[in-house]
LUMMI-170841 format. One record per residue (C-alpha): chain; residue in three letters; x, y, z. Coordinates in steps of 0.05 Angstrom, whole numbers, padded with zeros to 5 digits. Layout:
<atoms>
<atom><zake>A</zake><kenu>ALA</kenu><px>X</px><py>Y</py><pz>Z</pz></atom>
...
</atoms>
This chain:
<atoms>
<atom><zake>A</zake><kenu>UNK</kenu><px>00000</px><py>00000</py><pz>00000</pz></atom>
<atom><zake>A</zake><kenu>UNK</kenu><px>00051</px><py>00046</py><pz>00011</pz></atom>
<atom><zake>A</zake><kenu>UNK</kenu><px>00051</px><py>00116</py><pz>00058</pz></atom>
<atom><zake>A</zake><kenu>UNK</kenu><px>00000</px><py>00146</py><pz>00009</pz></atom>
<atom><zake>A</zake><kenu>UNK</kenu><px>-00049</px><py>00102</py><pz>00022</pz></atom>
<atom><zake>A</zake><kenu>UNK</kenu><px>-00100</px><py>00076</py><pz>00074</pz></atom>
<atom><zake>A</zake><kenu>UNK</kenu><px>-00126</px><py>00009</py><pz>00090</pz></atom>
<atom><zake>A</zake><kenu>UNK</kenu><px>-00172</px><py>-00024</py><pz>00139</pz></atom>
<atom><zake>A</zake><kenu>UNK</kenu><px>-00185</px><py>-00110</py><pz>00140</pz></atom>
<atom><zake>A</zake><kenu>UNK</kenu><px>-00222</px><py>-00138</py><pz>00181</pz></atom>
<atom><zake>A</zake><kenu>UNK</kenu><px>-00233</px><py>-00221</py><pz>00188</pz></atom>
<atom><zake>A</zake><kenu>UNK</kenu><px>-00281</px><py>-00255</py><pz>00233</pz></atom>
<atom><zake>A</zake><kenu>UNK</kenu><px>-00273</px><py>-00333</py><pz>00247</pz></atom>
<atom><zake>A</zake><kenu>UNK</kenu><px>-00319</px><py>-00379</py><pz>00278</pz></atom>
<atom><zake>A</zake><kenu>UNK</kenu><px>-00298</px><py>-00442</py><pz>00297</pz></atom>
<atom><zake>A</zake><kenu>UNK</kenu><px>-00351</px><py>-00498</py><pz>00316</pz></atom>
<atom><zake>A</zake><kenu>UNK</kenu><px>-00328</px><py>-00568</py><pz>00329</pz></atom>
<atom><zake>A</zake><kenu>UNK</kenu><px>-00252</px><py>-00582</py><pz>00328</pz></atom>
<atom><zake>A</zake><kenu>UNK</kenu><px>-00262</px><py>-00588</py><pz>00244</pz></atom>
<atom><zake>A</zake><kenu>UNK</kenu><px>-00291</px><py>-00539</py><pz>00225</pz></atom>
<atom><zake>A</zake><kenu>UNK</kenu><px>-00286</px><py>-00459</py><pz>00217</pz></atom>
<atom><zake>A</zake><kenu>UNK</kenu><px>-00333</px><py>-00411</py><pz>00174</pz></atom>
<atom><zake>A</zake><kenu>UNK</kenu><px>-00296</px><py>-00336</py><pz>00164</pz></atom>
<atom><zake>A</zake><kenu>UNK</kenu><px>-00322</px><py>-00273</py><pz>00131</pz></atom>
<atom><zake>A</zake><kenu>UNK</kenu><px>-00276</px><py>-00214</py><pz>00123</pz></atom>
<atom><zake>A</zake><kenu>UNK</kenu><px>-00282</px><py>-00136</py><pz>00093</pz></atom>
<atom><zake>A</zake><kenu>UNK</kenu><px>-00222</px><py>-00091</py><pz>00058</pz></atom>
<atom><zake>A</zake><kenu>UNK</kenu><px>-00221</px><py>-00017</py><pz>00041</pz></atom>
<atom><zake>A</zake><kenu>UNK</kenu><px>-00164</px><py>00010</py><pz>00014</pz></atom>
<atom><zake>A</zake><kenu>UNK</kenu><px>-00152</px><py>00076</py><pz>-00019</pz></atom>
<atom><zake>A</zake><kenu>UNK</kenu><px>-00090</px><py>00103</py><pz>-00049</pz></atom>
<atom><zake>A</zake><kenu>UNK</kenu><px>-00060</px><py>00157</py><pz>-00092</pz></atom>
<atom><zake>A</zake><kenu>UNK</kenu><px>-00090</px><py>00217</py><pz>-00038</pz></atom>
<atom><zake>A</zake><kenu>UNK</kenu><px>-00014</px><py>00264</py><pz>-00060</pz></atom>
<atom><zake>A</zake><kenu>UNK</kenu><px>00009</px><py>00238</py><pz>-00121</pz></atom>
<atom><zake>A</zake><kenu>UNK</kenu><px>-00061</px><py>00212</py><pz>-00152</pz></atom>
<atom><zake>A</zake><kenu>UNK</kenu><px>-00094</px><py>00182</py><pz>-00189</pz></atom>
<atom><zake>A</zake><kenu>UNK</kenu><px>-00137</px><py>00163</py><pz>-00127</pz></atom>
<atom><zake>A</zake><kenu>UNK</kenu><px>-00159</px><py>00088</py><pz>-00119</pz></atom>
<atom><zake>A</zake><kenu>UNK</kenu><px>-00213</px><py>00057</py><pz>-00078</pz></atom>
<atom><zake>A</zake><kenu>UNK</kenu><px>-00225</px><py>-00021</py><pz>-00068</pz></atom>
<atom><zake>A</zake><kenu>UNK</kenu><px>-00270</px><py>-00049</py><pz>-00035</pz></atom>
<atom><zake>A</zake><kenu>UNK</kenu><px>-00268</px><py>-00128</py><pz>-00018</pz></atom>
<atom><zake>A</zake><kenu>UNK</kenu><px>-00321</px><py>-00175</py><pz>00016</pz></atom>
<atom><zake>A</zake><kenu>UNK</kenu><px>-00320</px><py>-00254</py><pz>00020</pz></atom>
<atom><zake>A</zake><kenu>UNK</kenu><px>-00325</px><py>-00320</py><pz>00069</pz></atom>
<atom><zake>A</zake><kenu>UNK</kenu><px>-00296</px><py>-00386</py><pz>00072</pz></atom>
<atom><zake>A</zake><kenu>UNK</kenu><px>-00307</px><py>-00444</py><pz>00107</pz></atom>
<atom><zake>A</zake><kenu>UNK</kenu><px>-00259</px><py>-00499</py><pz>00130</pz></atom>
<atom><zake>A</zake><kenu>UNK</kenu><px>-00255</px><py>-00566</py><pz>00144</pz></atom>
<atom><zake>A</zake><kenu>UNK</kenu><px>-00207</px><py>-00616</py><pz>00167</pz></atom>
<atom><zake>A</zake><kenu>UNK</kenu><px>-00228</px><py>-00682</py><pz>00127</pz></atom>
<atom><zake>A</zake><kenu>UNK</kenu><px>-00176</px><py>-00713</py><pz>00165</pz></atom>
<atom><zake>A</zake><kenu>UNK</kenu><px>-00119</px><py>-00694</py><pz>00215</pz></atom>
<atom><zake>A</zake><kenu>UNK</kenu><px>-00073</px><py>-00678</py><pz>00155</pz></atom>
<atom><zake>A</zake><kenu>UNK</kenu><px>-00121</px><py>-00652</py><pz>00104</pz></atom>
<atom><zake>A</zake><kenu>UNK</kenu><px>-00156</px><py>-00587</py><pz>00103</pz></atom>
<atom><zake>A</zake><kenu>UNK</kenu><px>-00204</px><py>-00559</py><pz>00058</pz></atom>
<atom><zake>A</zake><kenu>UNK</kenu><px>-00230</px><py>-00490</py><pz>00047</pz></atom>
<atom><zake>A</zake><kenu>UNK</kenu><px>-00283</px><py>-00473</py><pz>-00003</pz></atom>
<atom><zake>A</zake><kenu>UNK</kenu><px>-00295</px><py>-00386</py><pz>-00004</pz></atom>
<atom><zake>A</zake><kenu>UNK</kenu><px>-00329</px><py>-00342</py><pz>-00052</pz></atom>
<atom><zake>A</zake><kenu>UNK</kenu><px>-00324</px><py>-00264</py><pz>-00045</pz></atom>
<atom><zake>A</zake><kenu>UNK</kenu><px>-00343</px><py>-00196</py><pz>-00081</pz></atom>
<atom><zake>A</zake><kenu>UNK</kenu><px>-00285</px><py>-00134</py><pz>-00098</pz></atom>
<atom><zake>A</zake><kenu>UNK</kenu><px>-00300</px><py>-00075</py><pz>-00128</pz></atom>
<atom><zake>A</zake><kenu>UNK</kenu><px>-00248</px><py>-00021</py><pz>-00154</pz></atom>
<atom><zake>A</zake><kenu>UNK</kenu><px>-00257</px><py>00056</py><pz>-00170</pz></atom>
<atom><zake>A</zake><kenu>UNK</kenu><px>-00193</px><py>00092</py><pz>-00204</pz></atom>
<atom><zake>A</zake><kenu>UNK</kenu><px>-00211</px><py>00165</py><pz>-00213</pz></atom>
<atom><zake>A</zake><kenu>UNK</kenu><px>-00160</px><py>00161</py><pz>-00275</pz></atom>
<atom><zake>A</zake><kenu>UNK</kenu><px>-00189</px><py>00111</py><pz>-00312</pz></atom>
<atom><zake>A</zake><kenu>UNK</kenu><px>-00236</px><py>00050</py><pz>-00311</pz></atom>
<atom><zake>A</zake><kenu>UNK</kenu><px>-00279</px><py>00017</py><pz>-00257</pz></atom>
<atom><zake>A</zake><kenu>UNK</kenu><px>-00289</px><py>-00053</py><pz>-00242</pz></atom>
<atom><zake>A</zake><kenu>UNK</kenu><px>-00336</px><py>-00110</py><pz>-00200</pz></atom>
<atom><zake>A</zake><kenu>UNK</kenu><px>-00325</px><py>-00172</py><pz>-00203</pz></atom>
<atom><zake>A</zake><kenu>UNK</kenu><px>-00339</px><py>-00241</py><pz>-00160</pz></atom>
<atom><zake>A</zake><kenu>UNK</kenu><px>-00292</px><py>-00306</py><pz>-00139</pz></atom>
<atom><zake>A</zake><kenu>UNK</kenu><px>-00305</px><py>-00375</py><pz>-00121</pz></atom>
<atom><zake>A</zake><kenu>UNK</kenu><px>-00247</px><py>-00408</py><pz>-00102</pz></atom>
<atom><zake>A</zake><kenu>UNK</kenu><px>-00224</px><py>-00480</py><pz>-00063</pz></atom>
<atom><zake>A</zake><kenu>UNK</kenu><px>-00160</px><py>-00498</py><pz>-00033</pz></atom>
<atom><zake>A</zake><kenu>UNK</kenu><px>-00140</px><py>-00560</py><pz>-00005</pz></atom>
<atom><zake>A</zake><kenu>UNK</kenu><px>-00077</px><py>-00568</py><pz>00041</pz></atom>
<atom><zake>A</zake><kenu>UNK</kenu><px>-00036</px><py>-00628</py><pz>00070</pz></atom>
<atom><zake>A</zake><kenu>UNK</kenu><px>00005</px><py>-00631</py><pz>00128</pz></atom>
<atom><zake>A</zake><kenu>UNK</kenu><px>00056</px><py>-00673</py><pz>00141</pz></atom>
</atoms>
């Protein structure tokens, strides 16, 4: 982000069962205040979790960002995604 910018995140996790965890988390950043163009994002999304066994977690998430740039073009858009990761 850099010292001409701002940003705030925020992530909230719920855990239920030793498994399991479902998340949600926010981001607004804006940069470009002195040397411009100015940018704004904007980010929302969640993800769950799940151990499918002591090694193997998955996470499945989706989410929604959208981006102003007063010099030029917005954009929206939405994510799915899945990860899967293995301990060992």
């Amino acid at each position: 982000m850099g010292g001409d910018a701002r940003d705030l995140f925020a992530r909230v996790e719920y855990h239920y069962g030793e498994k399991a965890t479902l998340a949600v988390e926010g981001d607004w950043e804006r940069s470009g205040f002195h040397t411009g163009p100015v940018n704004e994002k904007r980010w929302a999304g969640a993800d769950i979790s799940y151990y499918i066994s002591f090694h193997t977690l998955l996470r499945l998430g989706a989410g929604y960002q959208d981006i102003k740039n007063s010099g030029g073009p917005a954009s929206a858009g939405a994510s799915v995604w899945g990860k899967a990761t293995f301990e060992f």
